[in-house]
MARMARSE-248681 format. One record per residue: residue number from 1; residue in three letters; x, y, z of N, C-alpha, C, O in turn. Coordinates in Angstrom, 1 decimal, always signed. Atoms other than C-alpha are relative to their C-alpha. Layout:
! residues N
- NUM  ALA  X  Y  Z  X  Y  Z  X  Y  Z  X  Y  Z
...
END
This chain:
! residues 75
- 1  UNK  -0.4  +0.1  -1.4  +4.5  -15.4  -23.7  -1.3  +0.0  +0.8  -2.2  +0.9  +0.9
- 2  UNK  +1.6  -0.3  -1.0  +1.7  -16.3  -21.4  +0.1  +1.0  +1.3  -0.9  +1.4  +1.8
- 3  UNK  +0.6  -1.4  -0.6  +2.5  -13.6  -19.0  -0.1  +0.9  -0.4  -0.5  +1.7  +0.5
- 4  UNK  +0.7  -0.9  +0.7  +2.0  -11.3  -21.4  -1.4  +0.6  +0.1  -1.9  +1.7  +0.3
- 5  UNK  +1.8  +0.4  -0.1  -1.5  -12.3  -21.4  -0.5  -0.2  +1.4  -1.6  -0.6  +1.5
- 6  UNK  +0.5  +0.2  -1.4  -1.8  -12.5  -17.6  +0.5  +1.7  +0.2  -0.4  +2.4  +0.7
- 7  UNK  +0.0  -1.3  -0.4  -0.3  -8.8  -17.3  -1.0  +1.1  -0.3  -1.5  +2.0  +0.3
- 8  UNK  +1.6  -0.4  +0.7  -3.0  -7.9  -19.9  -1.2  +0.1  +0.6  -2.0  +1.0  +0.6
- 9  UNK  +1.8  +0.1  -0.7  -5.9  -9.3  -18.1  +0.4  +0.9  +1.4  -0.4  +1.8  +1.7
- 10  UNK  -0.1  -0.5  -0.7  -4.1  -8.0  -15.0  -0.3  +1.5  +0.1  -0.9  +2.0  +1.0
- 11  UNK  +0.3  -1.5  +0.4  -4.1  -4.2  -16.5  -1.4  +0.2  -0.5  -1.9  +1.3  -0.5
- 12  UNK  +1.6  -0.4  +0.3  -7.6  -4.5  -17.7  -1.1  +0.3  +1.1  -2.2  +0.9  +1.1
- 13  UNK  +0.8  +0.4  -1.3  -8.6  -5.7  -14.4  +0.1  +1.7  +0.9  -0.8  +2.5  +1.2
- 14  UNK  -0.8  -1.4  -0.5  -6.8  -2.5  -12.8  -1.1  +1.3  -0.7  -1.9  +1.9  +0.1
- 15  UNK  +0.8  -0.4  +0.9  -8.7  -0.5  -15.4  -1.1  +0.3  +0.4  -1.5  +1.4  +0.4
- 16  UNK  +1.5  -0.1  +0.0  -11.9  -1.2  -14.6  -0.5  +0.4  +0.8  -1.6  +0.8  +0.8
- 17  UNK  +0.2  -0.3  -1.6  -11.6  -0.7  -10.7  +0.1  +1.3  +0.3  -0.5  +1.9  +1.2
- 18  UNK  -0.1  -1.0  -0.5  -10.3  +2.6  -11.4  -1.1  +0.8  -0.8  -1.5  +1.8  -0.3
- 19  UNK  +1.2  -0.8  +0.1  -13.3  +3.6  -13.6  -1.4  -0.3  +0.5  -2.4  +0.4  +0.1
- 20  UNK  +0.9  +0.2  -1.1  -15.6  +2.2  -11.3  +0.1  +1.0  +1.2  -1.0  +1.3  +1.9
- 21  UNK  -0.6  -1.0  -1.1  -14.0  +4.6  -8.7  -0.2  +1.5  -0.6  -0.6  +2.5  +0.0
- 22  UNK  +0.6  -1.8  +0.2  -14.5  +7.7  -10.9  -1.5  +0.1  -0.9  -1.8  +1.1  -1.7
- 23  UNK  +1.4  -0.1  +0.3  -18.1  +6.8  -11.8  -0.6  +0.1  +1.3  -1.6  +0.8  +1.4
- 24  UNK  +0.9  +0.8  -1.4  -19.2  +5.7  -8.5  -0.2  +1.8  +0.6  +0.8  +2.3  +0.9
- 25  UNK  +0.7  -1.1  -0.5  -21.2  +9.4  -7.3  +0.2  -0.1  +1.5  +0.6  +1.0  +1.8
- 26  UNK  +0.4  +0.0  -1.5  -21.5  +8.7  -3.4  +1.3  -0.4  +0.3  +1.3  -0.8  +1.5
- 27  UNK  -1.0  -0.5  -0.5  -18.0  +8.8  -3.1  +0.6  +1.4  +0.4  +0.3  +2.5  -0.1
- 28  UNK  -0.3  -2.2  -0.2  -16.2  +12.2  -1.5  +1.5  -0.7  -1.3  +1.8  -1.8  -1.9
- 29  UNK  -1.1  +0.1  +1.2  -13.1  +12.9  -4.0  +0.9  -0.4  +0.7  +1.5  -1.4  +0.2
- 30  UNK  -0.8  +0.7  -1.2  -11.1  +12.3  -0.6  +0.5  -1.8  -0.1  +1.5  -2.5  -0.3
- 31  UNK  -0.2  +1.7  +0.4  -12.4  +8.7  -0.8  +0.9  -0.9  -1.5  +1.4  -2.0  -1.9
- 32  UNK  +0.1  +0.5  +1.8  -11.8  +8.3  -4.5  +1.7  +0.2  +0.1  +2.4  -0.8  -0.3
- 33  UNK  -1.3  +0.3  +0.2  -8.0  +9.5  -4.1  +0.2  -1.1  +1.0  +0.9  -1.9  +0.3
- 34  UNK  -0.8  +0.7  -0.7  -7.2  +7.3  -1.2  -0.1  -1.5  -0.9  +0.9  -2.1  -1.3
- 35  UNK  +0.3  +1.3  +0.7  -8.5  +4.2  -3.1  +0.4  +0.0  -1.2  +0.6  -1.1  -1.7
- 36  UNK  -0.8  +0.2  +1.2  -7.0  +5.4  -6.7  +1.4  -0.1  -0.1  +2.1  -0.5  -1.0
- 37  UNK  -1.9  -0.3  -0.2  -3.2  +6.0  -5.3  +0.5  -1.2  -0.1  +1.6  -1.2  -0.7
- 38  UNK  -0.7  +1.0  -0.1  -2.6  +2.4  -4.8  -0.4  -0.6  -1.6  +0.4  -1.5  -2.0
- 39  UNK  +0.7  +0.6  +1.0  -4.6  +1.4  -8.1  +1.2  +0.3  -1.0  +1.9  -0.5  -1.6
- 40  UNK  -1.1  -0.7  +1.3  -2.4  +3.9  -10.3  +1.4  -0.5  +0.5  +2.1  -1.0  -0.4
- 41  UNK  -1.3  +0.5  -0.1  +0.7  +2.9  -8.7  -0.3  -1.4  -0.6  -0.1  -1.4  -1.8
- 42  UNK  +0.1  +1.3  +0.7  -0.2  -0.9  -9.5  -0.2  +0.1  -1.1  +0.5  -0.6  -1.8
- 43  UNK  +0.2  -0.1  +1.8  -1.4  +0.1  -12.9  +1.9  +0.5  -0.5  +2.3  +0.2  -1.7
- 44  UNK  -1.0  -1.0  +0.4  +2.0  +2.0  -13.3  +1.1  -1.3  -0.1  +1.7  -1.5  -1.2
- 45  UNK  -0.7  +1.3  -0.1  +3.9  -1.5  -12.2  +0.0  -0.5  -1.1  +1.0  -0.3  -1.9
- 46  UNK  +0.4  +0.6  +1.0  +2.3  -3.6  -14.7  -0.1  +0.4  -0.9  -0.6  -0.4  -1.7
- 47  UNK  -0.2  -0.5  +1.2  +2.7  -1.2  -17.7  +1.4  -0.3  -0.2  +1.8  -0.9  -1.2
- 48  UNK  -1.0  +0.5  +0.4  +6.1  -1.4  -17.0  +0.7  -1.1  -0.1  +1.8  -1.2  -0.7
- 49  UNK  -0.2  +1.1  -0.1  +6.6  -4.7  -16.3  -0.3  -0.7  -1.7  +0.5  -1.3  -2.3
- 50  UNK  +0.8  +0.5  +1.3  +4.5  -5.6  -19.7  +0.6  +0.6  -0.9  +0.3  +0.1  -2.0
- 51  UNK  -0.7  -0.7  +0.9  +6.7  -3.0  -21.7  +1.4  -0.4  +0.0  +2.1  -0.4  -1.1
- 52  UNK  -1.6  +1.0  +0.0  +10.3  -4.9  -20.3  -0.5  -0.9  -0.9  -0.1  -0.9  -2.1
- 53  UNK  +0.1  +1.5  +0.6  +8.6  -8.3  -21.1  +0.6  +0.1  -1.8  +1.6  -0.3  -2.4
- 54  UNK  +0.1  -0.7  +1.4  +7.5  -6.6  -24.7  +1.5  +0.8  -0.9  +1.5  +1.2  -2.1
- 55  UNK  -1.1  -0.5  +0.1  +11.0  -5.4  -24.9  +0.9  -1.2  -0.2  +1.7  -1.2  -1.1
- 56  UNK  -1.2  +1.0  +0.3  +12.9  -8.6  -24.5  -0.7  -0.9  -0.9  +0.0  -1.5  -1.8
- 57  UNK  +0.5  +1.3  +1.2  +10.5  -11.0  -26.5  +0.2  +0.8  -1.2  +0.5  +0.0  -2.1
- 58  UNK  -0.5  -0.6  +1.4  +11.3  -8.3  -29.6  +1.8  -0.1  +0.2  +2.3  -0.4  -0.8
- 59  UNK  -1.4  +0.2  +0.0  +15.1  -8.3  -28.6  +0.6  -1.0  +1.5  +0.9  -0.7  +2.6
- 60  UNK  -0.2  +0.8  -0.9  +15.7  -11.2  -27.1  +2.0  -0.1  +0.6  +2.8  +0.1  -0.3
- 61  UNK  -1.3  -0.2  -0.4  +19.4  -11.3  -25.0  +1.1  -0.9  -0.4  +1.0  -2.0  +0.2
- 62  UNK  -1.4  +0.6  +0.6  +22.8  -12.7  -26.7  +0.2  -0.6  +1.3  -0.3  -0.3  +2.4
- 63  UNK  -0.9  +1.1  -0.5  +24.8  -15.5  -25.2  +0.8  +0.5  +0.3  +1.6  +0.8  -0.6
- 64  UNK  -1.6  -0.6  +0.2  +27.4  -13.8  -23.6  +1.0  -1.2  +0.3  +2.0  -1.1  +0.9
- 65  UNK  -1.3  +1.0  -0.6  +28.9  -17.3  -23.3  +0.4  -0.3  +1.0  -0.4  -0.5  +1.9
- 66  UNK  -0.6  +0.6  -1.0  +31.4  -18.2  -21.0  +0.2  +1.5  +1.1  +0.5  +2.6  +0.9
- 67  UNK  -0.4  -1.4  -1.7  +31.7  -15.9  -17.3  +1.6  +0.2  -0.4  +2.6  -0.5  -0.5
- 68  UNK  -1.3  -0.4  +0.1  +34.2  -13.9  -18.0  +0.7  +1.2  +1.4  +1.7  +2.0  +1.5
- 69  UNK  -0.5  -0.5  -1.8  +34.5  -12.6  -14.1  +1.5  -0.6  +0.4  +2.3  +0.3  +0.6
- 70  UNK  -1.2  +1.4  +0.0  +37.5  -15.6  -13.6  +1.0  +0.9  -0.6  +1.9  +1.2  +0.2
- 71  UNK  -0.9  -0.7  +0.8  +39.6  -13.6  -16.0  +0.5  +1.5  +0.6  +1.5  +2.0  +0.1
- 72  UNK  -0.2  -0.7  -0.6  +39.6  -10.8  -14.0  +0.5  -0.1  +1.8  +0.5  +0.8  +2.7
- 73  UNK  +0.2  +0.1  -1.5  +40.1  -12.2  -10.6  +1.5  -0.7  +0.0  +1.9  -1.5  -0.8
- 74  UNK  -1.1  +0.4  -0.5  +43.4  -12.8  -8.9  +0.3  -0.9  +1.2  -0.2  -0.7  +2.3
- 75  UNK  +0.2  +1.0  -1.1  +44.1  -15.7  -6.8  +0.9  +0.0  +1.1  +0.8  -0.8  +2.1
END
């Protein structure tokens, strides 16, 4: 699946910003949380997004056929 591979580069990308942010010295810790909060949440997205995907390409979803809504519905 090629977004597989684009969530990958995306979480690597993510990755790097945030250890750029806890190397970087001449930040206060202040600075460093306000600029990691949004990073980790985004990182947090794209794990799970990449762990669904990773989930349906190993069990991919049955045919449930025909809508079976109609059969329940009274006219």
């Amino acid at each position: 699946m090629v977004s597989l591979t684009h969530l990958e580069a995306a979480l690597a990308a993510v990755d790097s910003e945030v250890k750029a942010l806890l190397y970087d010295t001449s930040l206060s810790l202040t600075i460093k949380d306000e600029k990691m909060l949004p990073l980790l949440r985004e990182s947090k997205v794209l794990k799970q997004a990449y762990e669904d995907l990773c989930y349906l390409r190993d069990n991919p979803p049955t045919s449930a056929g025909t809508c079976k809504v109609g059969q329940y519905r009274e006219d």
